[in-house]
C-alpha positions in Angstrom: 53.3 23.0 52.6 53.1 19.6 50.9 52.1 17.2 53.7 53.7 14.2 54.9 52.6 11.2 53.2 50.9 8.4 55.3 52.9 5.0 54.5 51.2 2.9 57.1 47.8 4.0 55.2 48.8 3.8 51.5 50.2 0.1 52.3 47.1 -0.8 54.3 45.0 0.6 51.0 47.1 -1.5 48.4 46.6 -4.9 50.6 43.4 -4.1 50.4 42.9 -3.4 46.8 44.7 -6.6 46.1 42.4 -8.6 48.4 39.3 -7.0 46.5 40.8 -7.7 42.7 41.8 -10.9 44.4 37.8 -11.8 45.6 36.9 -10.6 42.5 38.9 -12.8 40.4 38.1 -15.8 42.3 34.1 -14.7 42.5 34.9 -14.9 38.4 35.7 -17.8 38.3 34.0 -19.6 40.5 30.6 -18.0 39.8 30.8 -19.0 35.4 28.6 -21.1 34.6 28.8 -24.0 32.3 27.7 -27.4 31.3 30.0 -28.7 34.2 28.6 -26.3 36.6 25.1 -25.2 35.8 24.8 -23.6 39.6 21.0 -23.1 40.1 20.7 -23.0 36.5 18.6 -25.9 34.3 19.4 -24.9 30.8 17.7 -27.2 27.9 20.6 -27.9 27.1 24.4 -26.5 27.1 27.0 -27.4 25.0 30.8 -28.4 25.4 33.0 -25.6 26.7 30.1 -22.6 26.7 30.6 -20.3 29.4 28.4 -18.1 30.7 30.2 -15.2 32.5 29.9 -13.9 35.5 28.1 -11.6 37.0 25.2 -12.9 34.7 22.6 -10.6 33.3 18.7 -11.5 33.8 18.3 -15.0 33.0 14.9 -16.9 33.1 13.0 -19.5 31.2 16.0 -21.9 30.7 14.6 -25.4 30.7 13.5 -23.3 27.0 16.7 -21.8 26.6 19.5 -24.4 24.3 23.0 -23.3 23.9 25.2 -25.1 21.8 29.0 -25.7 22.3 32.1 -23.4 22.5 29.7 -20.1 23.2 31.1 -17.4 24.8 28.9 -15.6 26.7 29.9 -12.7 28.3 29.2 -10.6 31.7 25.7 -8.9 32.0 24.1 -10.6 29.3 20.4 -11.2 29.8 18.5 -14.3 28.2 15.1 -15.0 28.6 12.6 -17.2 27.4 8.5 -16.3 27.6 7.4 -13.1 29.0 8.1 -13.4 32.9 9.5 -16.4 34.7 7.6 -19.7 36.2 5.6 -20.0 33.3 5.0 -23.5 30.9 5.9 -22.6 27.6 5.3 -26.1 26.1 7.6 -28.9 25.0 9.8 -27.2 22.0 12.6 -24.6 23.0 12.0 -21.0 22.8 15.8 -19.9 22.2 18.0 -21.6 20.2 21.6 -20.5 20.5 24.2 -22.4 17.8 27.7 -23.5 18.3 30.9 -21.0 18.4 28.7 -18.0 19.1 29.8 -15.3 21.2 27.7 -12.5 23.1 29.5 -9.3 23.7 28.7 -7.8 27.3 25.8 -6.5 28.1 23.9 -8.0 25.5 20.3 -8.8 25.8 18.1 -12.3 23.7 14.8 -11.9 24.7 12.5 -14.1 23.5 9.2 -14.3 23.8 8.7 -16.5 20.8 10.7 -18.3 18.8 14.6 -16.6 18.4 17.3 -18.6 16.8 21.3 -17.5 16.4 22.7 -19.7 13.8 26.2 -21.2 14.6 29.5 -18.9 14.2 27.4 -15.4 15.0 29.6 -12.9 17.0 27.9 -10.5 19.1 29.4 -7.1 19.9 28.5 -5.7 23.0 25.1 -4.2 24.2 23.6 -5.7 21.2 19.5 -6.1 21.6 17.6 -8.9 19.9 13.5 -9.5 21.0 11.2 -11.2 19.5 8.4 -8.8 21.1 7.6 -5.0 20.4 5.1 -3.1 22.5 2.0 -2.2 20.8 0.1 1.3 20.5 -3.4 0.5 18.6 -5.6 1.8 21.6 -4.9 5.6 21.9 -6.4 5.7 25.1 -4.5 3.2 27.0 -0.9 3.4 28.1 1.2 1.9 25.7 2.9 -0.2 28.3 -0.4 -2.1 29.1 -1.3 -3.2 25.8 -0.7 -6.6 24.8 2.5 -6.8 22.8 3.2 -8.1 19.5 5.2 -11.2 18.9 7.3 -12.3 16.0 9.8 -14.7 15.5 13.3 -13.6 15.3 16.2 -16.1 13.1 19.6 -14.9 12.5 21.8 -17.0 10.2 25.2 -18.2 11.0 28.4 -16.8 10.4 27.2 -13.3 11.2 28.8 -10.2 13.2 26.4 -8.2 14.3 28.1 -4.4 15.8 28.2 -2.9 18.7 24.5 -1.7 19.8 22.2 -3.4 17.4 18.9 -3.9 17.5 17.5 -6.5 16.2 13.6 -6.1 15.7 10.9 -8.8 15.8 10.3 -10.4 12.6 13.9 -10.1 11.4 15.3 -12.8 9.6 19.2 -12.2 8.9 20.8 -14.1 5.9 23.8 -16.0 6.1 27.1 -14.6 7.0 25.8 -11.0 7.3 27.4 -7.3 9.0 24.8 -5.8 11.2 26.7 -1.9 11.3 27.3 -0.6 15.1 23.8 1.5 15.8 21.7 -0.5 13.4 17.6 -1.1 13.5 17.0 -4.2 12.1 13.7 -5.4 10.7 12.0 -7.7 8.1 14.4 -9.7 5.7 18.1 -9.4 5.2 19.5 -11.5 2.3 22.9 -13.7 3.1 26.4 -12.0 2.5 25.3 -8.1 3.4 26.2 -5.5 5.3 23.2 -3.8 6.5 23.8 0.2 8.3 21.6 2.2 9.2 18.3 3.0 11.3 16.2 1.5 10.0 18.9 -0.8 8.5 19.5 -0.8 4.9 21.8 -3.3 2.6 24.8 -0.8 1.8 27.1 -3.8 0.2 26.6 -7.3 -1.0 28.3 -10.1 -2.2 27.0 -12.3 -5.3 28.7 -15.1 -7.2 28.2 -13.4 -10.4 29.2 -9.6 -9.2 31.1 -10.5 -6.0 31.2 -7.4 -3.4 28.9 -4.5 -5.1 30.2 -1.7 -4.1 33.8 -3.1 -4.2 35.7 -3.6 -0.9 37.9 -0.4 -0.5 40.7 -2.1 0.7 41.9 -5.7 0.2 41.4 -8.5 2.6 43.7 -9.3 5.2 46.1 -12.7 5.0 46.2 -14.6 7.0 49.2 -15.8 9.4 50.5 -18.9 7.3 50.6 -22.1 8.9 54.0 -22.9 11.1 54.7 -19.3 11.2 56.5 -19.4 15.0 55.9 -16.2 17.3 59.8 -15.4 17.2 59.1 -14.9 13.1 55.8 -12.7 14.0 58.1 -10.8 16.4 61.0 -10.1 13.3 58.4 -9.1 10.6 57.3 -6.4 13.0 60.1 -5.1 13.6 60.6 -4.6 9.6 60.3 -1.1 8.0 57.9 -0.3 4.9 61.3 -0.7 2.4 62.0 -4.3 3.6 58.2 -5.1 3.6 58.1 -4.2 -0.1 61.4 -5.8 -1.4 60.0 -9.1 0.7 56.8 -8.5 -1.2 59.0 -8.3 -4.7 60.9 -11.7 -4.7 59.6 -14.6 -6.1 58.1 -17.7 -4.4 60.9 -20.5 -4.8 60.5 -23.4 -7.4 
């Protein structure tokens, strides 16, 4: 027999999920942090309209940390600068993080030495960049007591770098260059790539002479014209694939 159902109950537990999405929210927003309210946070510097999400990953080392303006960067993303916390690391800053870029969740920066993120880079999440690898010369001691090897790290700007990267010490990322979802970065990768692979390898590149070798598959997207008003978005959608190509057969006027 199907039993009676509660209604006093099944209220009671939708006022109080509301109240804890309602916490929540406000805990959100109230727990960001930006240039306007660092919290207990003394970045080197932060830039115009970065936001640091919260709940906030493992942050340390930021009087070394300099994050420049309009970053995104999003919940659970750790940033560190110099092996532990409380420690001098000199006058010049350890991490430098451009303009525009955004850190997909759960990402970690960890530098130990010098990392830079040129301006423009998106970050998918749970992406890893260190400038530190652990080191196994000495057979006979655990790996995770031996001192660690340190090199610096620079990624250029305008790059996306996918979903679970890694980005290795040493790595120096061209300009405007794909990092594939999954990839093991290391050494140098020239500007306009698209690097796959573990380790990564350049599977496409762009040059002025040859443009994109191997050729794009498919063509690039266009992009929303200037003025276009979201009632006209709304009507082209709506359009079948026989209006879409008669639009595409008339002339431009004049």
């Amino acid at each position: 027999m199907p039993q009676r159902k509660n209604t006093f109950s099944s209220w009671r537990h939708r006022a109080a999920q509301r109240a804890v999405h309602a916490v929540w929210a406000w805990a959100q927003r109230t727990g960001s942090v930006s240039a306007d309210h660092p919290g207990r946070f003394r970045f080197g510097s932060i830039g115009e309209a970065t936001r640091l999400a919260f709940p906030l990953g493992t942050v340390f080392g930021e009087p070394w940390i300099h994050l420049g303006s309009h970053c995104i960067i999003a919940e659970q993303v750790t940033l560190t600068a110099g092996l532990m916390p409380d420690l001098d690391l000199g006058p010049d800053p350890i991490l430098r993080i451009g303009d525009g870029v955004v850190l997909g969740r759960g990402s970690h920066v960890i530098a130990d030495t010098t990392v830079t993120i040129g301006r423009d880079c998106y970050f998918g999440p749970y992406v890893y960049v260190t400038s530190t690898n652990h080191s196994y010369d000495d057979p006979h001691e655990p790996i995770g007591r031996q001192w660690p090897r340190m090199e610096p790290v620079e990624i250029g700007p305008g790059c996306w770098i996918g979903t679970g990267a890694v980005i290795l010490p040493g790595a120096r990322i061209g300009r405007n260059v794909v990092v594939a979802a999954g990839a093991v970065v290391r050494g140098t990768v020239p500007d306009h790539a698209v690097v796959a692979g573990a380790p990564a390898r350049v599977v496409r590149r762009w040059t002025a002479e040859d443009g994109w070798q191997p050729p794009l598959r498919t063509p690039a997207p266009v992009p929303i014209p200037d003025g276009m008003t979201p009632e006209q978005l709304r009507a082209l959608a709506e359009l079948d694939e026989e209006a879409v190509a008669q639009l595409a057969r008339l002339e431009p006027e004049g």
